[in-house]
C-alpha positions in Angstrom: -32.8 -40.1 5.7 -36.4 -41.6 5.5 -36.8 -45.0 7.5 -38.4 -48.3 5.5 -38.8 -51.1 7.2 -37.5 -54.3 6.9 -40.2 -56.4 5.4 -38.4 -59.7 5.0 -37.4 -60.3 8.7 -41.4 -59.1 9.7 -42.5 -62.4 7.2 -40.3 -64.6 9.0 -43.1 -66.1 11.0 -45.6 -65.9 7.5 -42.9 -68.0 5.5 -42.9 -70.8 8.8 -46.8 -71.0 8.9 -47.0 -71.7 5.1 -44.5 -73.8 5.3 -46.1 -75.7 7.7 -49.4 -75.4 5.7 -47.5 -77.2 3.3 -45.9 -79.9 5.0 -50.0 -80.7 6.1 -51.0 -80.3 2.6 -48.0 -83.0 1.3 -48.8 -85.7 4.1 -52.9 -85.7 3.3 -52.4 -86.1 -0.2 -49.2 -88.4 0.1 -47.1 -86.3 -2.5 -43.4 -86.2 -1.9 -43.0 -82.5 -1.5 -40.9 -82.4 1.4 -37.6 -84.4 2.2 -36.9 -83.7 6.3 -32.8 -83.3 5.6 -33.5 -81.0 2.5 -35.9 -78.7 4.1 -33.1 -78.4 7.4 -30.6 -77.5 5.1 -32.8 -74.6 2.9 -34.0 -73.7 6.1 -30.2 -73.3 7.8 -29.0 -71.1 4.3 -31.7 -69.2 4.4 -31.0 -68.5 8.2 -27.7 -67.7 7.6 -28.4 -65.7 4.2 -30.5 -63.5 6.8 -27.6 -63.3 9.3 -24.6 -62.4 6.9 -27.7 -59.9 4.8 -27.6 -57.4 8.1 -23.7 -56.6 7.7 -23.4 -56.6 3.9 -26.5 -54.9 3.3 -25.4 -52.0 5.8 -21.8 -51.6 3.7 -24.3 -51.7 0.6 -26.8 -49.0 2.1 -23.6 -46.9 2.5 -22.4 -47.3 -1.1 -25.8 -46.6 -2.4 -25.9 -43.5 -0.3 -22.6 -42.5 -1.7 -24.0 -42.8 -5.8 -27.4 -41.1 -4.4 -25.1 -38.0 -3.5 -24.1 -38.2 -7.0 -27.6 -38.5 -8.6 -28.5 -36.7 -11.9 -32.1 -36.2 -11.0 -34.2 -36.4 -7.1 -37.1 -38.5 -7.6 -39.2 -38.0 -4.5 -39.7 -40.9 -2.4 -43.1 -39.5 -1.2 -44.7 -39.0 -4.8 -47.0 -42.0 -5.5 -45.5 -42.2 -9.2 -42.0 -42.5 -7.9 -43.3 -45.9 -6.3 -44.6 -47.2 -10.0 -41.2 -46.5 -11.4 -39.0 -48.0 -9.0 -40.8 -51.2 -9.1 -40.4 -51.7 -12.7 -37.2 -50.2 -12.5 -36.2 -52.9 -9.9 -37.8 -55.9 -11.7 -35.9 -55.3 -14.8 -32.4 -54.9 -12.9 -33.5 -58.0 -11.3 -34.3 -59.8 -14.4 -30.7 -59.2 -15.7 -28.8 -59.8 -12.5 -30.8 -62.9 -12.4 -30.0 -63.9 -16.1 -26.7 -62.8 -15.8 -26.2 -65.3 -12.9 -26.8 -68.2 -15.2 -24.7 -66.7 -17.7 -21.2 -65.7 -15.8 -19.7 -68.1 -13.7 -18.7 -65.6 -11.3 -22.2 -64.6 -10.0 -23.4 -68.6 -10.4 -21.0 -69.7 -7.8 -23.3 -67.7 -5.6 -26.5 -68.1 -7.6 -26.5 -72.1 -7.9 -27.1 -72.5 -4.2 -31.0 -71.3 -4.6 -30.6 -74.2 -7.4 -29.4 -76.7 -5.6 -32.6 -78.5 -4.0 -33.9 -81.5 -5.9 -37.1 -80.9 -4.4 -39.7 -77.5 -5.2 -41.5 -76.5 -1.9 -41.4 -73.3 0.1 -38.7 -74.1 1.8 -36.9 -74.4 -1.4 -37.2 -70.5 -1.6 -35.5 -70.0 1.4 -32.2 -71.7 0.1 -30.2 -68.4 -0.1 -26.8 -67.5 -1.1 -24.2 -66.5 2.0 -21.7 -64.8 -0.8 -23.7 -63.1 -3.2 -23.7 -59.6 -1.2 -20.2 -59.8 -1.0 -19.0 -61.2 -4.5 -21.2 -57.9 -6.0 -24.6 -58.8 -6.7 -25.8 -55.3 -5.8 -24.0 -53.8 -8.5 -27.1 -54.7 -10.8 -28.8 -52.0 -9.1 -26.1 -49.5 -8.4 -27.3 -47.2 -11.7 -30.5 -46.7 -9.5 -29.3 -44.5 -6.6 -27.7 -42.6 -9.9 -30.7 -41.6 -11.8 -32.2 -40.2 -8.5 -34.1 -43.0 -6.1 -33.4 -43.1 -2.1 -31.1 -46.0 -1.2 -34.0 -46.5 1.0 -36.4 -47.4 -1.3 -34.4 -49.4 -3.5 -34.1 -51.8 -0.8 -37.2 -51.9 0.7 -38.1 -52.6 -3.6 -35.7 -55.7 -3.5 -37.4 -57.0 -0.1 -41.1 -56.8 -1.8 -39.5 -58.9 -4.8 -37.9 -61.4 -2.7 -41.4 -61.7 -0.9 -43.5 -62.1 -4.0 -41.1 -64.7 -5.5 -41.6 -66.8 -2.2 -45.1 -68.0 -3.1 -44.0 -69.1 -6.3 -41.8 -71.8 -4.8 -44.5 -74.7 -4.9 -46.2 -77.4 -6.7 -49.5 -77.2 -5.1 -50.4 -74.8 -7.2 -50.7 -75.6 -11.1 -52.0 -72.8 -13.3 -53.5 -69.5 -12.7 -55.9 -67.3 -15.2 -54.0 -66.6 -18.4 -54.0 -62.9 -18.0 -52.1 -63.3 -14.8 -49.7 -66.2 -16.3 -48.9 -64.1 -19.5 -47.9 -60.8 -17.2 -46.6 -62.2 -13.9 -44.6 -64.6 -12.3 -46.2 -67.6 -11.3 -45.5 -71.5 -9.7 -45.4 -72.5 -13.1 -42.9 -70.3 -15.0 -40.7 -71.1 -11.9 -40.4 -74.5 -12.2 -39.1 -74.4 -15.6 -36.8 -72.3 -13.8 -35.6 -74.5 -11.3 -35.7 -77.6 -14.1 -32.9 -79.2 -15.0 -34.2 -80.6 -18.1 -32.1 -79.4 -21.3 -35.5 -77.4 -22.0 -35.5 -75.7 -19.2 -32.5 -74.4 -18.1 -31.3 -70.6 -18.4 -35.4 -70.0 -18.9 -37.4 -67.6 -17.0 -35.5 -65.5 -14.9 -38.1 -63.3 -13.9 -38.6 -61.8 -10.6 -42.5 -60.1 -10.5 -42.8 -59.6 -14.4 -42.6 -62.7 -16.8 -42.6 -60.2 -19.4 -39.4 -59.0 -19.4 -38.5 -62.9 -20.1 -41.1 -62.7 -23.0 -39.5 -59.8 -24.5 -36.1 -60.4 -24.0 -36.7 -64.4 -25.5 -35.4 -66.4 -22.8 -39.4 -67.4 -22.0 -40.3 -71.2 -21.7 -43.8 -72.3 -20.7 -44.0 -75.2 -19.0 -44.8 -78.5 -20.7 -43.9 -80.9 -18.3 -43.1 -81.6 -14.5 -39.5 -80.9 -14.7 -36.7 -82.5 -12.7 -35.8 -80.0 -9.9 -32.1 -79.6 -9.2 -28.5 -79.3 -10.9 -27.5 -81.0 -13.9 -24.9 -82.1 -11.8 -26.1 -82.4 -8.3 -24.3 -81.2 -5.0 -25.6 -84.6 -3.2 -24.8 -83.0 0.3 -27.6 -81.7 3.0 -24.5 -80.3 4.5 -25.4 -76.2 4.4 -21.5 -75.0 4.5 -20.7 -77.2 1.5 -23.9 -76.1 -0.9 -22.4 -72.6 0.1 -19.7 -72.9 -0.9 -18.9 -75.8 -3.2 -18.9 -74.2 -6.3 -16.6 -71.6 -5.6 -14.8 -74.4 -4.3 -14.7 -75.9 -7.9 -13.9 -72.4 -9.2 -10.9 -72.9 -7.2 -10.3 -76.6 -8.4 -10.3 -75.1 -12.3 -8.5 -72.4 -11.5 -5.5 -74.4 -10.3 -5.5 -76.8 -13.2 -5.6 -73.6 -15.8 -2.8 -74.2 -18.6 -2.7 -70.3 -19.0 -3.9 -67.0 -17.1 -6.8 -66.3 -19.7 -7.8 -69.9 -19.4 -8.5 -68.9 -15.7 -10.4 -65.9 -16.2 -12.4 -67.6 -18.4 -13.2 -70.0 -15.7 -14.6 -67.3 -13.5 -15.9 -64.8 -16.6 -17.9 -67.3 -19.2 -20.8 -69.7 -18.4 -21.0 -72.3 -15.5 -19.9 -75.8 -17.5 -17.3 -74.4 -19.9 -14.2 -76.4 -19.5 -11.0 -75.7 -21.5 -10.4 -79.3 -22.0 -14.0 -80.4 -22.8 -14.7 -82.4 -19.5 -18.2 -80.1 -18.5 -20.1 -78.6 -20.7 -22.4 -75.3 -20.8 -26.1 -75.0 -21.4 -25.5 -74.2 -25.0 -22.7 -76.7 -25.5 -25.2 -79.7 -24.5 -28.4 -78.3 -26.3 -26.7 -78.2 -29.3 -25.5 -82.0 -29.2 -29.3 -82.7 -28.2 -29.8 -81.3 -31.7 -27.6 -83.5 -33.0 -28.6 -86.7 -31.4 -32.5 -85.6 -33.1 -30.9 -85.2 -36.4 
């Protein structure tokens, strides 16, 4: 089995020197981009994402090695082309994992801690999930090893999107040429991301390619500075509790469920849906926004 190296521990010290960079950057121009409590507690889950990431992603690599013995084609990792289709190939199974995550309850318990920050800084992107590996995020990508790409690469594909999608985590930069902001991922399309404005949320799940949000209509340029964080915040710097707390309310719901499909419904449709009408999902609340402008 061919070797790739593990880009995202090598950046380690890149993501700490821009951070700092940043930090500089806030204090001279006296902009709020930092919060010192925040930043510790990105900081510690994204630590501790890159702790729990070396066992689960060794049980993954194993898994993936099984499908790949099952493959219907060999696509060869050392053909140049191979490269250009893996990368679109793992941007688009990005995309929908990513979408998905905003969609399914399930896979937001572990997606809403990268949400969970009221501020947008670098930092911010290092606020990772500890339970996404192990509640089945990789199963987005498990029809890859399938069609015929190395385990190997698939990962090594993942780490360069996680990379890019660091940079993008900031306010200092505004808007880039229009070529680059209609095909890629950029500051801006990310903080409608990470808005909680009833415009913005459930837009732009893009990883590298803000295309696949274009053509897929869940696009949303940005039109003003949003408001970074939850529509109902976790109002804790405390790194175990964002970890954990909404699987904590899973558990909450679960246990005042009047029937066994109410509870799977808890876990299976969108974050906010509430049998009795006490939260309410993305849709749910756009469509009484309508109603209020009508």
């Amino acid at each position: 089995m061919p070797e790739f190296p593990n880009i995202l521990v090598s950046a380690v010290p890149g993501f700490i020197i821009l951070i700092i960079i940043e930090v500089i950057y806030a204090v001279k121009t006296q902009r709020e981009l930092y919060e010192v409590k925040d930043a510790a507690t990105s900081i510690s889950l994204g630590l501790g994402n890159l702790f729990i990431g070396i066992a689960t992603k060794a049980f993954i690599l194993v898994f993936f090695s099984w499908l790949y013995e099952q493959r219907l084609f060999t696509i060869p990792w050392t053909a140049w082309w191979a490269w250009v289709l893996i990368f679109f190939a793992d941007d688009l199974s990005y995309y929908w994992f990513h979408r998905v995550s905003h969609h399914v309850r399930w896979f937001w318990a572990s997606h809403v801690v990268h949400h969970s920050s009221e501020k947008y800084n670098l930092a911010a992107a290092l606020r990772q999930t500890w339970t996404g590996n192990l509640t089945g995020s990789f199963l987005f990508w498990s029809w890859m090893p399938l069609v015929g790409f190395h385990p190997g690469m698939i990962m090594l594909m993942q780490s360069v999107s996680l990379l890019y999608q660091f940079w993008i985590h900031t306010e200092t930069v505004y808007k880039l040429p229009k070529w680059f902001e209609f095909i890629f991922n950029t500051p801006s399309h990310h903080r409608v991301h990470h808005g909680s404005d009833i415009e913005y949320l459930d837009k732009n799940h893009a990883g590298i390619l803000i295309i696949w949000d274009r053509m897929f209509g869940s696009f949303q340029p940005e039109f003003k500075t949003p408001k970074y964080g939850l529509t109902k915040n976790v109002n804790t710097f405390n790194p175990v509790k964002v970890a954990f707390f909404e699987w904590i309310n899973i558990a909450k719901d679960l246990k005042k469920s009047n029937s066994v499909w109410t509870g799977i419904k808890y876990i299976i449709n969108p974050p906010g849906w509430s049998h009795d009408g006490s939260s309410k999902t993305t849709k749910q609340l756009r469509k009484e926004v309508q109603k209020e402008n009508y």
